[in-house]
C-alpha positions in Angstrom: -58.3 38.5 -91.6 -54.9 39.5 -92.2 -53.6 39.6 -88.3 -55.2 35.5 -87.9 -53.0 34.6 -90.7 -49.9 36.3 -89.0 -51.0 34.8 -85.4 -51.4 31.9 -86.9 -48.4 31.7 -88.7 -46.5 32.4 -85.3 -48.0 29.7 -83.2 -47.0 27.2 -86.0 -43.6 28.3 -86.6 -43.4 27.8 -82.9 -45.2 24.6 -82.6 -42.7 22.8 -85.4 -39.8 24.7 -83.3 -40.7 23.1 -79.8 -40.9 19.9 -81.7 -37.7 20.1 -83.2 -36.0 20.6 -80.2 -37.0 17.0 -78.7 -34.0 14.3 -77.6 -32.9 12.2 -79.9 -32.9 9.0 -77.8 -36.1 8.5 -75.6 -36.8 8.4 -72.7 -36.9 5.1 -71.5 -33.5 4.1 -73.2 -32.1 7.6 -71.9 -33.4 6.3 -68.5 -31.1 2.7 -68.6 -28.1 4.9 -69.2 -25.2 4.3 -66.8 -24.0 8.0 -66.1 -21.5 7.1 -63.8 -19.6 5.1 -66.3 -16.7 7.2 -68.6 -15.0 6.4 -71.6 -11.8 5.9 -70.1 -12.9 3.0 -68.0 -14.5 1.3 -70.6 -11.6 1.7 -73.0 -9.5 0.5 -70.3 -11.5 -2.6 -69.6 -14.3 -3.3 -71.9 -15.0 -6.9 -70.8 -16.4 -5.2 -67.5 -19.0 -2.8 -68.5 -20.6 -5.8 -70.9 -24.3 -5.1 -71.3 -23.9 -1.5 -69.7 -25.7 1.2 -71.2 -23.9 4.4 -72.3 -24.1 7.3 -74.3 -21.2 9.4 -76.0 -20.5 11.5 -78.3 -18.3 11.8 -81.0 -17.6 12.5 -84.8 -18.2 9.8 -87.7 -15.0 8.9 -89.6 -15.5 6.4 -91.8 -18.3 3.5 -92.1 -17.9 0.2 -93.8 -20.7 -2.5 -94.9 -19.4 -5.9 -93.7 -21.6 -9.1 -93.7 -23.1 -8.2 -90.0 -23.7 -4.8 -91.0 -22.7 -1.0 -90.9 -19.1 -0.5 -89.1 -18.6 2.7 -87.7 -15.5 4.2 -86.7 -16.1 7.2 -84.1 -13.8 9.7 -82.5 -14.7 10.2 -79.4 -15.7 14.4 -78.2 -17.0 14.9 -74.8 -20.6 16.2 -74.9 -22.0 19.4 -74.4 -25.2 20.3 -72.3 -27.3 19.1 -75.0 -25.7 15.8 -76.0 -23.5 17.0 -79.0 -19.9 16.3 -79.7 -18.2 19.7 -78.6 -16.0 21.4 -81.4 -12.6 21.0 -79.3 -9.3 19.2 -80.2 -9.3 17.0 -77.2 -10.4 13.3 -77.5 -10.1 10.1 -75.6 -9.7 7.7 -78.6 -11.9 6.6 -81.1 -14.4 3.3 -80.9 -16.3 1.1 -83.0 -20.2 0.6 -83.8 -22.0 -1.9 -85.4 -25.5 -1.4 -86.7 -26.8 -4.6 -87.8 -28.1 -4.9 -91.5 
């Protein structure tokens, strides 16, 4: 009885690890993502990426509630292999999102 608990015990620990390990952002909205377009170019002329899709990464620095909604200010990190900001010094600038209340 006691070695089905502990084989048990196992394949759930393992089960609620695999699950924790899934993206983020889905599939489908990971699959409208424009890879090709950086942060650079986009800083340097927003008005021409309009309506692209795009994924960064970055550090929170401060959020405001305004009448449209959440504010938040971002300081841009480049990614690592798994989508998260990477602990280094070097940035491109920070940027702005709104989450709408």
């Amino acid at each position: 009885m006691r070695v089905k608990f502990s084989v048990w015990s196992i394949a759930l620990v393992a089960l609620i690890f695999v699950a924790g390990c899934a993206p983020v952002i889905s599939k489908p909205l990971r699959d409208q993502v424009d890879k090709n377009i950086a942060f650079r170019e986009v800083f340097k002329d927003p008005d021409a990426h309009k309506g692209s899709v795009v994924v960064w990464a970055g550090v929170i620095i401060e959020a405001k509630n305004t009448q449209e909604g959440t504010l938040i200010e971002i300081l841009q990190r480049q990614a690592d292999f798994f989508g998260a900001p990477e602990e280094a010094d070097t940035t491109e600038g920070r940027f702005l999102a709104l989450y709408p209340s």
